[in-house]
PDB file of N, CA, C and O in Angstrom:
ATOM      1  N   UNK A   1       5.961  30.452 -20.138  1.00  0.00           N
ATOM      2  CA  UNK A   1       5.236  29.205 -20.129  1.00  0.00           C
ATOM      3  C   UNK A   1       6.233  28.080 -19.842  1.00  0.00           C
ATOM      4  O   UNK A   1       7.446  28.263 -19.948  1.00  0.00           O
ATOM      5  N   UNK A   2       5.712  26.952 -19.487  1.00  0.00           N
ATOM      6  CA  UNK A   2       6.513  25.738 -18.702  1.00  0.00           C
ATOM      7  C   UNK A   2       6.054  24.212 -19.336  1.00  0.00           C
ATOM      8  O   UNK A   2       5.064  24.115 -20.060  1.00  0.00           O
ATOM      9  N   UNK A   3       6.473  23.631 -19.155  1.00  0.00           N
ATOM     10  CA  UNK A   3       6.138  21.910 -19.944  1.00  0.00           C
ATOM     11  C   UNK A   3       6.645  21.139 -18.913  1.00  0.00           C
ATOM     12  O   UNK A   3       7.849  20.936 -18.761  1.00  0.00           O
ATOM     13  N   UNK A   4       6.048  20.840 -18.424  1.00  0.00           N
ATOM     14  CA  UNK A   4       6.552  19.735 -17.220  1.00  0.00           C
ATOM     15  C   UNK A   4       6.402  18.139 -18.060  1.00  0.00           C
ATOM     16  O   UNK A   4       5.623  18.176 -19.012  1.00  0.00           O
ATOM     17  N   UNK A   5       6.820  17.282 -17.890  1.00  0.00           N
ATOM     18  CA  UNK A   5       6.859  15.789 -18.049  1.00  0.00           C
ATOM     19  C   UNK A   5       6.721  15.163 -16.864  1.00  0.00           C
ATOM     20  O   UNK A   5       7.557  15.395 -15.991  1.00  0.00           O
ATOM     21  N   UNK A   6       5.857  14.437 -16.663  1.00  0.00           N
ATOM     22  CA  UNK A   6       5.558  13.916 -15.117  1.00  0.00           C
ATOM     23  C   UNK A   6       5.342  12.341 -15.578  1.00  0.00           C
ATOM     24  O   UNK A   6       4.394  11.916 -16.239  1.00  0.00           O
ATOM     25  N   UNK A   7       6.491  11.564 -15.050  1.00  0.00           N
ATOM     26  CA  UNK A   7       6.902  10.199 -14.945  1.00  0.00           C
ATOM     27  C   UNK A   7       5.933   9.264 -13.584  1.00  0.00           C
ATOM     28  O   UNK A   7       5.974   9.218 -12.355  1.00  0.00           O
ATOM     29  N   UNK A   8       5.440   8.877 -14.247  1.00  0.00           N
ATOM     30  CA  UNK A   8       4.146   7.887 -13.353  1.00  0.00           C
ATOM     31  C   UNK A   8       4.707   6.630 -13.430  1.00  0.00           C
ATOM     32  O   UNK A   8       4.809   6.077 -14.524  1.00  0.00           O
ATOM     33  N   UNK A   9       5.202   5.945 -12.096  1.00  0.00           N
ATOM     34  CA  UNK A   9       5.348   4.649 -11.925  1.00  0.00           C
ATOM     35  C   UNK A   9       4.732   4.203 -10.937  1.00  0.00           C
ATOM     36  O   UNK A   9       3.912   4.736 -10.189  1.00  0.00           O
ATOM     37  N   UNK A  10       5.352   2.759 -10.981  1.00  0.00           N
ATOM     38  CA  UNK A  10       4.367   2.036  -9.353  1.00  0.00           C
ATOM     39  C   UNK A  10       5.596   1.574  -8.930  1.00  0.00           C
ATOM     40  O   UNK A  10       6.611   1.218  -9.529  1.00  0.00           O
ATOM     41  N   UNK A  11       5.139   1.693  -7.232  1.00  0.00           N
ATOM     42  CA  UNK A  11       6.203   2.214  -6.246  1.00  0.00           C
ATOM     43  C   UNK A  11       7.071   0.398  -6.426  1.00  0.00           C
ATOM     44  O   UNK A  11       6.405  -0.580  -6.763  1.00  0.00           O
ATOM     45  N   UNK A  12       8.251   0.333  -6.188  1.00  0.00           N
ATOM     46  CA  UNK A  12       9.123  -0.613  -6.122  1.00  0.00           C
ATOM     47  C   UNK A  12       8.684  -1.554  -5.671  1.00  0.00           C
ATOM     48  O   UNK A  12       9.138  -2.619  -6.092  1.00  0.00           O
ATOM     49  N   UNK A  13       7.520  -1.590  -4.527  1.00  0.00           N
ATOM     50  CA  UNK A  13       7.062  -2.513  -3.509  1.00  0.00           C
ATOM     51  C   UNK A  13       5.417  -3.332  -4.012  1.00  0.00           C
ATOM     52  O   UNK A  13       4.759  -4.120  -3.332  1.00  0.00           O
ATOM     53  N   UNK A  14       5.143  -2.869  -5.245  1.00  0.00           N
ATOM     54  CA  UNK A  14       4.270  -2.839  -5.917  1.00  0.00           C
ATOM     55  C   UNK A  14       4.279  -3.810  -7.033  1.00  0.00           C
ATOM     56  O   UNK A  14       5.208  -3.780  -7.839  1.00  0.00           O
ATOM     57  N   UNK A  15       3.326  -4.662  -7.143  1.00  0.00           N
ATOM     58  CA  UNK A  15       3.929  -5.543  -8.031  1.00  0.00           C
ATOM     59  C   UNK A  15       2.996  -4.965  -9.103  1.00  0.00           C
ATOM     60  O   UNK A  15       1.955  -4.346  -8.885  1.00  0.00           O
ATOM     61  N   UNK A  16       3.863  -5.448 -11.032  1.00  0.00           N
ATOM     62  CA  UNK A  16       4.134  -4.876 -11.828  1.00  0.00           C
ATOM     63  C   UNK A  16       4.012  -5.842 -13.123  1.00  0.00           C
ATOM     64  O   UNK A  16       4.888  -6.046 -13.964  1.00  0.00           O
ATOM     65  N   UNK A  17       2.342  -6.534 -13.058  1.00  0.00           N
ATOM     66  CA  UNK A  17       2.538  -7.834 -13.752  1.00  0.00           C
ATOM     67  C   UNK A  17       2.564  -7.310 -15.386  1.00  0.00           C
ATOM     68  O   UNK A  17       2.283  -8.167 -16.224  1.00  0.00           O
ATOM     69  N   UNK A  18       2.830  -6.189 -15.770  1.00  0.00           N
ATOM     70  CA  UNK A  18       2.579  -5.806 -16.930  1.00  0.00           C
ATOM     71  C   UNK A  18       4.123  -5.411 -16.868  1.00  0.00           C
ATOM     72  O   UNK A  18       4.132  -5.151 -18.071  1.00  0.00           O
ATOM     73  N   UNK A  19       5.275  -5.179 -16.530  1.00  0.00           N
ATOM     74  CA  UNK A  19       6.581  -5.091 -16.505  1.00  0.00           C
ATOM     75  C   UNK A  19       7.187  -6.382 -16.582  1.00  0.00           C
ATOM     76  O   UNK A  19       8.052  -6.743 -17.380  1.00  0.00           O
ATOM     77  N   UNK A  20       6.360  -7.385 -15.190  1.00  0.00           N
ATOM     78  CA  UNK A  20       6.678  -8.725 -15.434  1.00  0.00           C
ATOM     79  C   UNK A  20       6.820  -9.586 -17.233  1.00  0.00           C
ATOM     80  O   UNK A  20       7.738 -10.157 -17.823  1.00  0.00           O
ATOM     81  N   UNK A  21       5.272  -9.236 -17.595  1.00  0.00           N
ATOM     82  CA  UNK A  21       5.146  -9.890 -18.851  1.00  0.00           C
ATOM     83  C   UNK A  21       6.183  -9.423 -19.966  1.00  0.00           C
ATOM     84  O   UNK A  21       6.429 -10.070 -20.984  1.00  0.00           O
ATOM     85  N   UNK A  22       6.689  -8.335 -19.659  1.00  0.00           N
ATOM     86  CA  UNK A  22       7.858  -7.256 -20.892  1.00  0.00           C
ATOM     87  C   UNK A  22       8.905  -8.065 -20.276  1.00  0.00           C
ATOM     88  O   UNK A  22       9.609  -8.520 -21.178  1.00  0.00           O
ATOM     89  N   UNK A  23       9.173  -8.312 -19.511  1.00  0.00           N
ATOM     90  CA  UNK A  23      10.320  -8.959 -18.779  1.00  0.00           C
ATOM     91  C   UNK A  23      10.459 -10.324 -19.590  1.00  0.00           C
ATOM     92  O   UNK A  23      11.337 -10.506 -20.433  1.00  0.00           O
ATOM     93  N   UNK A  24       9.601 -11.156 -19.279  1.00  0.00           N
ATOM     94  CA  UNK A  24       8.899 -12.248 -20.019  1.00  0.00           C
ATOM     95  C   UNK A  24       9.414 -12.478 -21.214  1.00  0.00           C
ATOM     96  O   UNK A  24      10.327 -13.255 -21.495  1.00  0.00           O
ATOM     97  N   UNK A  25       8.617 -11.567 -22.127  1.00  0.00           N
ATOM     98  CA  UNK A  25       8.642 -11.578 -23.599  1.00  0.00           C
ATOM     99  C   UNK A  25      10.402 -10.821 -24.281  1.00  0.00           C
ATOM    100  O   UNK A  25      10.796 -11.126 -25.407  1.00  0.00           O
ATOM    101  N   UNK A  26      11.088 -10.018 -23.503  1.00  0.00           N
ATOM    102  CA  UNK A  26      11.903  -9.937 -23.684  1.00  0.00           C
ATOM    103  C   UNK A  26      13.125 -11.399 -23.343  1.00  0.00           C
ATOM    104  O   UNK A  26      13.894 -11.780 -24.225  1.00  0.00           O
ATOM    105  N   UNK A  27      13.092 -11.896 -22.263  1.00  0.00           N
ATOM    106  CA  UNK A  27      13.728 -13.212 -22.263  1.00  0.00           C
ATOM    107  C   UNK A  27      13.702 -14.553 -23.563  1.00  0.00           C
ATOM    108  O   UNK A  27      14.494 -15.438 -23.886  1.00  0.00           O
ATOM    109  N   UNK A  28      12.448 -14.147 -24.004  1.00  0.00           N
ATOM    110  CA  UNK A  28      11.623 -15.156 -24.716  1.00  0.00           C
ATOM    111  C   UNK A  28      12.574 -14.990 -26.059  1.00  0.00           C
ATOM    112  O   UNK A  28      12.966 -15.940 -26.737  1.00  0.00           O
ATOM    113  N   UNK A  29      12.886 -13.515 -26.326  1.00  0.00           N
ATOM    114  CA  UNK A  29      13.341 -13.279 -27.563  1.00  0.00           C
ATOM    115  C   UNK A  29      14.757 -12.939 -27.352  1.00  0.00           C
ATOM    116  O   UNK A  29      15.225 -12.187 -28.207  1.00  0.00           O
ATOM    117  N   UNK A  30      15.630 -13.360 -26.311  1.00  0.00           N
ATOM    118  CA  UNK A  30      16.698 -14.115 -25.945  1.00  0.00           C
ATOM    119  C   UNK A  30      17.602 -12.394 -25.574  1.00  0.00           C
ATOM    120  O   UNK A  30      18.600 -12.013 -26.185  1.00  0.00           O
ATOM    121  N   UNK A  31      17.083 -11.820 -24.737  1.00  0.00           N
ATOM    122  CA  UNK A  31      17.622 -10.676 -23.931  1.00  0.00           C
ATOM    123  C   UNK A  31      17.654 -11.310 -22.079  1.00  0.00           C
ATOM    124  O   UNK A  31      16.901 -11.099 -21.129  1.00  0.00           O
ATOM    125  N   UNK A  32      18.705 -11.999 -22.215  1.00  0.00           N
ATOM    126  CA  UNK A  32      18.617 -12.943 -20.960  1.00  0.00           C
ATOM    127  C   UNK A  32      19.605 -11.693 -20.289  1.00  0.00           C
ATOM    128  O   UNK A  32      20.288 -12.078 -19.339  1.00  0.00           O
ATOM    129  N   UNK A  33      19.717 -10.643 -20.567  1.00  0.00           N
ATOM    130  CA  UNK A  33      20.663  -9.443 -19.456  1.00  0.00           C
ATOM    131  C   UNK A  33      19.597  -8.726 -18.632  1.00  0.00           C
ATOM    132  O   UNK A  33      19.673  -8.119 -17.564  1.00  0.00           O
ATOM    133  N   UNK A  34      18.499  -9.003 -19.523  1.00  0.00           N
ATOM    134  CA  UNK A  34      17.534  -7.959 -18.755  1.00  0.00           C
ATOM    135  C   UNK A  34      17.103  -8.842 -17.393  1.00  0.00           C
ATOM    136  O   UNK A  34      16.965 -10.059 -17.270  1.00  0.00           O
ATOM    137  N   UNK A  35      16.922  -7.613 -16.288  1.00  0.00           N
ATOM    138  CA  UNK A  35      16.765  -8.202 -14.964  1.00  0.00           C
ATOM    139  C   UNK A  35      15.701  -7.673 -14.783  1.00  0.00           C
ATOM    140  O   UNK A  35      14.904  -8.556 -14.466  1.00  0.00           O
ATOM    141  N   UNK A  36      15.266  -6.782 -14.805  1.00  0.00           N
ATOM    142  CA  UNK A  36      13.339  -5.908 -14.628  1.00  0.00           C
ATOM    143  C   UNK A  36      13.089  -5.278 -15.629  1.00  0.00           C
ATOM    144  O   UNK A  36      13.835  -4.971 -16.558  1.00  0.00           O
ATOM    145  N   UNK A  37      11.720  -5.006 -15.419  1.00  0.00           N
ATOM    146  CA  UNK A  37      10.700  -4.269 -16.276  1.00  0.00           C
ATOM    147  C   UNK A  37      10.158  -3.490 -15.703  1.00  0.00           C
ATOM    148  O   UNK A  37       9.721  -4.123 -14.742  1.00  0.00           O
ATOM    149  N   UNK A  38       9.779  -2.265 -15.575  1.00  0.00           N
ATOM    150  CA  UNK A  38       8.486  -1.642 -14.438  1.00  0.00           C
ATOM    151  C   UNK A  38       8.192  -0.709 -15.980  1.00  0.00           C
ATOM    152  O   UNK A  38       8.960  -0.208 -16.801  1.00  0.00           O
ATOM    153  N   UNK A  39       6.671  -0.783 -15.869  1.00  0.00           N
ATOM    154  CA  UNK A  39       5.880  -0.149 -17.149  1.00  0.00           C
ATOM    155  C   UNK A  39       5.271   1.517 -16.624  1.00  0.00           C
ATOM    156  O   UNK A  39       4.362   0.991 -15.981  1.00  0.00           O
ATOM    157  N   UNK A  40       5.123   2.466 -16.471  1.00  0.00           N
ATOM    158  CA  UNK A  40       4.855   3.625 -16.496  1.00  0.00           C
ATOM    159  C   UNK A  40       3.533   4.473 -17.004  1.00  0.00           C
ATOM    160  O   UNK A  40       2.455   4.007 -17.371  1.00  0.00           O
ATOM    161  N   UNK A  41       3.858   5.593 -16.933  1.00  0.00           N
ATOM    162  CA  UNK A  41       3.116   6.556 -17.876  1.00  0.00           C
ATOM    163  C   UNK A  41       3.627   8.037 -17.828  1.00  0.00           C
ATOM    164  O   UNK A  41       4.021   8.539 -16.775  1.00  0.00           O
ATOM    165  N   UNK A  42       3.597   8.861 -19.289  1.00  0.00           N
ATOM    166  CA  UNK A  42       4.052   9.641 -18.874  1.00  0.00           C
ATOM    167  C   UNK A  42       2.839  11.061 -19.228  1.00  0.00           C
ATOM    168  O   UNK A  42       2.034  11.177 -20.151  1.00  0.00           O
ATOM    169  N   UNK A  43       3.082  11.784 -18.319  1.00  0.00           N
ATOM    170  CA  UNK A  43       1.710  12.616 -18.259  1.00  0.00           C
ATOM    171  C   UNK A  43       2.449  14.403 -18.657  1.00  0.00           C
ATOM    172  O   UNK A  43       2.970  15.052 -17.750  1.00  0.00           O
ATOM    173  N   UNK A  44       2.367  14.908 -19.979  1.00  0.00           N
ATOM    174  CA  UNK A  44       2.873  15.866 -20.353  1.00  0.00           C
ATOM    175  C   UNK A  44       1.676  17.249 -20.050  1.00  0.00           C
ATOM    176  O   UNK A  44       0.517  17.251 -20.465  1.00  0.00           O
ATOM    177  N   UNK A  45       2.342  18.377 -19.214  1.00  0.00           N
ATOM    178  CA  UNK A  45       1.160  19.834 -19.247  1.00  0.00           C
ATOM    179  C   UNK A  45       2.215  20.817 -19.259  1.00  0.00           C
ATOM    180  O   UNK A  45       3.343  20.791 -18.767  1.00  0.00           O
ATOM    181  N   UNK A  46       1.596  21.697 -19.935  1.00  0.00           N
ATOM    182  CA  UNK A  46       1.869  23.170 -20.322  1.00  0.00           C
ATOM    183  C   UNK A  46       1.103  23.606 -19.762  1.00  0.00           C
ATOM    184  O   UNK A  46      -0.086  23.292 -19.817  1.00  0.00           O
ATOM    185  N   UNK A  47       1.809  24.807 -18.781  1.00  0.00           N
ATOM    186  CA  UNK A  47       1.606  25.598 -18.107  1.00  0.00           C
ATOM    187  C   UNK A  47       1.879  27.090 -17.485  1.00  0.00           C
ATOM    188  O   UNK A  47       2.840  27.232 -16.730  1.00  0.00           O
ATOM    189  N   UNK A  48       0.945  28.313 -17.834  1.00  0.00           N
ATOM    190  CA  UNK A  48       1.812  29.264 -16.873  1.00  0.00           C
ATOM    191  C   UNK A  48       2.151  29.364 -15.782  1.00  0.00           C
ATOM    192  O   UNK A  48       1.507  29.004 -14.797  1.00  0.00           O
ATOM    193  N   UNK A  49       3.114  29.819 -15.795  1.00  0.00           N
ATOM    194  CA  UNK A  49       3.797  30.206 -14.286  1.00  0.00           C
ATOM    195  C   UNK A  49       4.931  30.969 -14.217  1.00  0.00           C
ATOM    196  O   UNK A  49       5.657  30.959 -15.212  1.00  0.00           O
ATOM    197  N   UNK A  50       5.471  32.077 -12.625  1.00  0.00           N
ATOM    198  CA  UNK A  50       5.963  33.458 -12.808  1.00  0.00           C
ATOM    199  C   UNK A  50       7.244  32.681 -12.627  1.00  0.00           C
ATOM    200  O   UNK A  50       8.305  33.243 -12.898  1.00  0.00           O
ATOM    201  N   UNK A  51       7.235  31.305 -12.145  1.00  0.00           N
ATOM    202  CA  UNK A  51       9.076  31.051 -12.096  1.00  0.00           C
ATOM    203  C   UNK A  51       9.310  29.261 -12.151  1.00  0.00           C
ATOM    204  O   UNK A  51       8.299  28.563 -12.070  1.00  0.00           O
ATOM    205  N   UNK A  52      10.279  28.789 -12.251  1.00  0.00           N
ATOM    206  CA  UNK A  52       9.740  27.381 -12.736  1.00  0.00           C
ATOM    207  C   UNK A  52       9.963  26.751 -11.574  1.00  0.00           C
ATOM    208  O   UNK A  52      10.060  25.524 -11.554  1.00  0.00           O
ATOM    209  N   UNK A  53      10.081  27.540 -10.393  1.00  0.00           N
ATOM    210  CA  UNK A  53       9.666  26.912  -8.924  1.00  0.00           C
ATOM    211  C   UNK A  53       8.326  26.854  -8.299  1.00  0.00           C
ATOM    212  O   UNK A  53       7.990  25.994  -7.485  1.00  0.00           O
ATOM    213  N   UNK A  54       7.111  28.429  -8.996  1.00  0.00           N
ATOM    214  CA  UNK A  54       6.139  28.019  -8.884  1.00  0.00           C
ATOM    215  C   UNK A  54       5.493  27.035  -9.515  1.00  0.00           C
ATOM    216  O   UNK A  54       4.443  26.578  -9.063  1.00  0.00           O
ATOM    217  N   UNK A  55       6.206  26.474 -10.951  1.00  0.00           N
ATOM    218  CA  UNK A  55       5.705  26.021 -12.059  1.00  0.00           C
ATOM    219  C   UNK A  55       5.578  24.181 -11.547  1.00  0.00           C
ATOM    220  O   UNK A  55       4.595  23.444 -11.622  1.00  0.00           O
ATOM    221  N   UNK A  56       6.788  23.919 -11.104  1.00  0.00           N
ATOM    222  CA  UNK A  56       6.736  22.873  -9.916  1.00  0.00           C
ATOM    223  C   UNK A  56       6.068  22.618  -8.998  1.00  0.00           C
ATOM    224  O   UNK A  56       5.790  21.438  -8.783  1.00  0.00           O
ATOM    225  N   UNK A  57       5.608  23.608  -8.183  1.00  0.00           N
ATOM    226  CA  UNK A  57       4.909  23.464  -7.019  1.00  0.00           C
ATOM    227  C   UNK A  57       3.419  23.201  -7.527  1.00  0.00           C
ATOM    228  O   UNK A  57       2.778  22.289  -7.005  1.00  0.00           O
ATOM    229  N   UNK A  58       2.916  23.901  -8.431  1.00  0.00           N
ATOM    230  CA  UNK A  58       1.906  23.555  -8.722  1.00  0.00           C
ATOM    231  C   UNK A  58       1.345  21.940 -10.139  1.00  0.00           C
ATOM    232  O   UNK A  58       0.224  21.591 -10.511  1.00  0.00           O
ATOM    233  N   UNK A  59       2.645  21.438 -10.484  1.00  0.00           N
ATOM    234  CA  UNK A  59       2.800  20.505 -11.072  1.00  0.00           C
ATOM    235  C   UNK A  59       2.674  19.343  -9.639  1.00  0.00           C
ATOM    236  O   UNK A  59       1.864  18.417  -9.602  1.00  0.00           O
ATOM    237  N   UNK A  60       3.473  19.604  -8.762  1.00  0.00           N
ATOM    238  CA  UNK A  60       3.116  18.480  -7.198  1.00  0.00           C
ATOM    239  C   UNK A  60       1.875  18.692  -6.856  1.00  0.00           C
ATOM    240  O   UNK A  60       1.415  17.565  -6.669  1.00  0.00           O
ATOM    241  N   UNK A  61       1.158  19.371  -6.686  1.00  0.00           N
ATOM    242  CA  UNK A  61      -0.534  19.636  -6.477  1.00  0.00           C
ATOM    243  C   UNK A  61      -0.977  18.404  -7.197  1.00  0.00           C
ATOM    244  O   UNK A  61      -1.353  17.326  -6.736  1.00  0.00           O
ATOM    245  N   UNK A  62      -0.828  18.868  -8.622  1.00  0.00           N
ATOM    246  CA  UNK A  62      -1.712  18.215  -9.736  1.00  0.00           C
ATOM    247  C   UNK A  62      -1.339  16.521  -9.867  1.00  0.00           C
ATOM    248  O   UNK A  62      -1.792  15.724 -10.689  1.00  0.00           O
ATOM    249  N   UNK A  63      -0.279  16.258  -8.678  1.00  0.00           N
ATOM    250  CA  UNK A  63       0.386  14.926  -9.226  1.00  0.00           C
ATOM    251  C   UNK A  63      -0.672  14.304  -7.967  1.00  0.00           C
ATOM    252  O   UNK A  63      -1.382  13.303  -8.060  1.00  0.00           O
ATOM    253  N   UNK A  64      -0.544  15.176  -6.844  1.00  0.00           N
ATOM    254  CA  UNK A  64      -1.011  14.812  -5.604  1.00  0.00           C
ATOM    255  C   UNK A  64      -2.479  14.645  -5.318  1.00  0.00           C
ATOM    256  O   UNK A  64      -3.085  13.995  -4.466  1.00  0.00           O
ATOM    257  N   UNK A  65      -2.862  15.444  -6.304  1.00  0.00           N
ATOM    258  CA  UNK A  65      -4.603  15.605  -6.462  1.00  0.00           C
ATOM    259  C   UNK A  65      -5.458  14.332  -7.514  1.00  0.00           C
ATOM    260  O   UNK A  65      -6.306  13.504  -7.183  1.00  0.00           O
ATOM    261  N   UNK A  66      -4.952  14.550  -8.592  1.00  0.00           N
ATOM    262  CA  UNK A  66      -5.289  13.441  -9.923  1.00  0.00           C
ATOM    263  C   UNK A  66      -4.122  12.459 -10.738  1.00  0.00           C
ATOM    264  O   UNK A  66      -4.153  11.265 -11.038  1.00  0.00           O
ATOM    265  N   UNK A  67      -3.290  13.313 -10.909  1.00  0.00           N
ATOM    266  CA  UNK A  67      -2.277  12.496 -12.025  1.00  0.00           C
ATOM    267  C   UNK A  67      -1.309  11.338 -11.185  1.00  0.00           C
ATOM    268  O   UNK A  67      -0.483  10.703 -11.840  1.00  0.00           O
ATOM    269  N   UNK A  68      -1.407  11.170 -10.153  1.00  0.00           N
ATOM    270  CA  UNK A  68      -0.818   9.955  -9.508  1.00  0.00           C
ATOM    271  C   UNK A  68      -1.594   8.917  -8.533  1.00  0.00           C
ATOM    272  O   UNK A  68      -2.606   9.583  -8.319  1.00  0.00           O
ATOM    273  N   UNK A  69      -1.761   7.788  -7.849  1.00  0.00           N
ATOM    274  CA  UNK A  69      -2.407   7.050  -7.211  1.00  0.00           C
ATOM    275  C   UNK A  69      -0.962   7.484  -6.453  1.00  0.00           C
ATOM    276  O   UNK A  69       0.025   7.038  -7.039  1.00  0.00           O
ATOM    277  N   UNK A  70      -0.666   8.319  -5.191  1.00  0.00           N
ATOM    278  CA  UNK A  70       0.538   8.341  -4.025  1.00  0.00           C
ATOM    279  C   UNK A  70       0.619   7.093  -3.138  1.00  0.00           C
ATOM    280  O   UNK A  70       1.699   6.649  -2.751  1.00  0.00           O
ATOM    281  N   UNK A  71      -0.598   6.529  -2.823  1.00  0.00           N
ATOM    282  CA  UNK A  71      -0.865   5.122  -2.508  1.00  0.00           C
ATOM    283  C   UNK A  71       0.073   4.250  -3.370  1.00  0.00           C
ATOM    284  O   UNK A  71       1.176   4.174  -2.829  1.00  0.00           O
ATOM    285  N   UNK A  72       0.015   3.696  -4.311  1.00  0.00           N
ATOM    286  CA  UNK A  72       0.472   2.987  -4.611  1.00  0.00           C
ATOM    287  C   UNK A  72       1.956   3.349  -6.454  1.00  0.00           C
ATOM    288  O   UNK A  72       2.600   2.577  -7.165  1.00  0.00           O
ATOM    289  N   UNK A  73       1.829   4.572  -6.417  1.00  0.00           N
ATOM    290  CA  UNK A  73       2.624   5.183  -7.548  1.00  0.00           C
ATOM    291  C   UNK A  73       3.538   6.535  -7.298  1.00  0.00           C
ATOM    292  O   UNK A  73       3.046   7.592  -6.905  1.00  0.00           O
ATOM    293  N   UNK A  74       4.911   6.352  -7.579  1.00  0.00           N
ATOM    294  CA  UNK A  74       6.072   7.186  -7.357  1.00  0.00           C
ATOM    295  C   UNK A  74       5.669   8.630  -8.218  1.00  0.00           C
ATOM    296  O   UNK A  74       4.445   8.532  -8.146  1.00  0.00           O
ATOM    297  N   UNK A  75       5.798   9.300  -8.620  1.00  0.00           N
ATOM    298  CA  UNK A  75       6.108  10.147  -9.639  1.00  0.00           C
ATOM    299  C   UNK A  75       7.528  11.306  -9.478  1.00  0.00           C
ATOM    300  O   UNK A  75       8.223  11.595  -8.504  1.00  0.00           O
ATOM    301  N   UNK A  76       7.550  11.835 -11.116  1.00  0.00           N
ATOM    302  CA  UNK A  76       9.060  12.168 -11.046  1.00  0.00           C
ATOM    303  C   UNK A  76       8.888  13.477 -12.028  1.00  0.00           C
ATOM    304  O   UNK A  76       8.469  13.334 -13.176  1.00  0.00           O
ATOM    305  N   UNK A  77       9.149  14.423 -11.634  1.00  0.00           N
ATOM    306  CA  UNK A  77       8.344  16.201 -12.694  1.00  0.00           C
ATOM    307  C   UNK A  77      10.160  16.624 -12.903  1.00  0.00           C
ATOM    308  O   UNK A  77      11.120  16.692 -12.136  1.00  0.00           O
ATOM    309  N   UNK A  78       9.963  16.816 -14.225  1.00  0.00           N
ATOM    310  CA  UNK A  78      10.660  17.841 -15.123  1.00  0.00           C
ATOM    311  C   UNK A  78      10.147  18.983 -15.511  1.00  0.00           C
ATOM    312  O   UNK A  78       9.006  18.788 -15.929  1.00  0.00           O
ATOM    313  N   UNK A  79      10.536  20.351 -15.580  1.00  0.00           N
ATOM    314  CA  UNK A  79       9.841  21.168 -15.870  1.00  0.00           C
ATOM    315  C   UNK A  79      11.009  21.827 -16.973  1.00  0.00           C
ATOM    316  O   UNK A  79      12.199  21.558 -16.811  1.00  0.00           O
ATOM    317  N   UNK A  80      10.672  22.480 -17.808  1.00  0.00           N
ATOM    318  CA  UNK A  80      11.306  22.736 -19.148  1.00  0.00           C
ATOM    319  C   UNK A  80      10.778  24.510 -19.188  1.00  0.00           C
ATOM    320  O   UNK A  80       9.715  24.932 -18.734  1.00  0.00           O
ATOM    321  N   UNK A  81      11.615  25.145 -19.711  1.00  0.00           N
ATOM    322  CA  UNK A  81      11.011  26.673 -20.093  1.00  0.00           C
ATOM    323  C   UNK A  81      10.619  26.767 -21.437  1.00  0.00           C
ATOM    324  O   UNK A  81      11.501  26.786 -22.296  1.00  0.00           O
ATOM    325  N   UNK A  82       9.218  26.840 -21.814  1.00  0.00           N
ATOM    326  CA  UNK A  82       9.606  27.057 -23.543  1.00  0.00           C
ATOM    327  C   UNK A  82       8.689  28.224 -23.690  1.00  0.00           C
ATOM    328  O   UNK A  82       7.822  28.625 -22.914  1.00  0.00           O
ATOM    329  N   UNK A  83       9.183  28.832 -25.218  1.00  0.00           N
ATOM    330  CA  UNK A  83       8.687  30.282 -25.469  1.00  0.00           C
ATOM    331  C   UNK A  83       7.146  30.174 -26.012  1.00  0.00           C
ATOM    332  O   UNK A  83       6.516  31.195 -26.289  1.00  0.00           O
TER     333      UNK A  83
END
């Protein structure tokens, strides 16, 4: 079995008024180092699979089909072996 972590962002070119506002509110409370914010999601599945290359391939399906907008959102898959 496999655990992928699949990192949902919006693409660089994408504006990010909910990163903006963290950006914001972090300045506010005097973190004047911080230069961006981009806000996320992270989308966790367990899954079988015979190798953690199929386990991937079919984690890009699922990113490509539902768990991402590719239009307008990056995503980023970890896949983990657990017993």
């Amino acid at each position: 079995m496999f655990k992928a972590d699949v990192w949902v962002t919006l693409k660089k070119s994408i504006l990010d008024p909910q990163g903006q506002a963290i950006k914001d509110a972090l300045h506010a409370l005097n973190y004047q180092e911080v230069r961006d914010a981009r806000l996320g999601k992270l989308v966790q599945v367990e899954l079988e699979a015979s190798s953690k290359e199929e386990a991937h391939h079919k984690i890009s399906e699922m990113c490509e089909k539902l768990l991402a907008n590719t239009v307008i959102e990056d995503y980023q898959i970890h896949i983990t072996e657990v017993q």
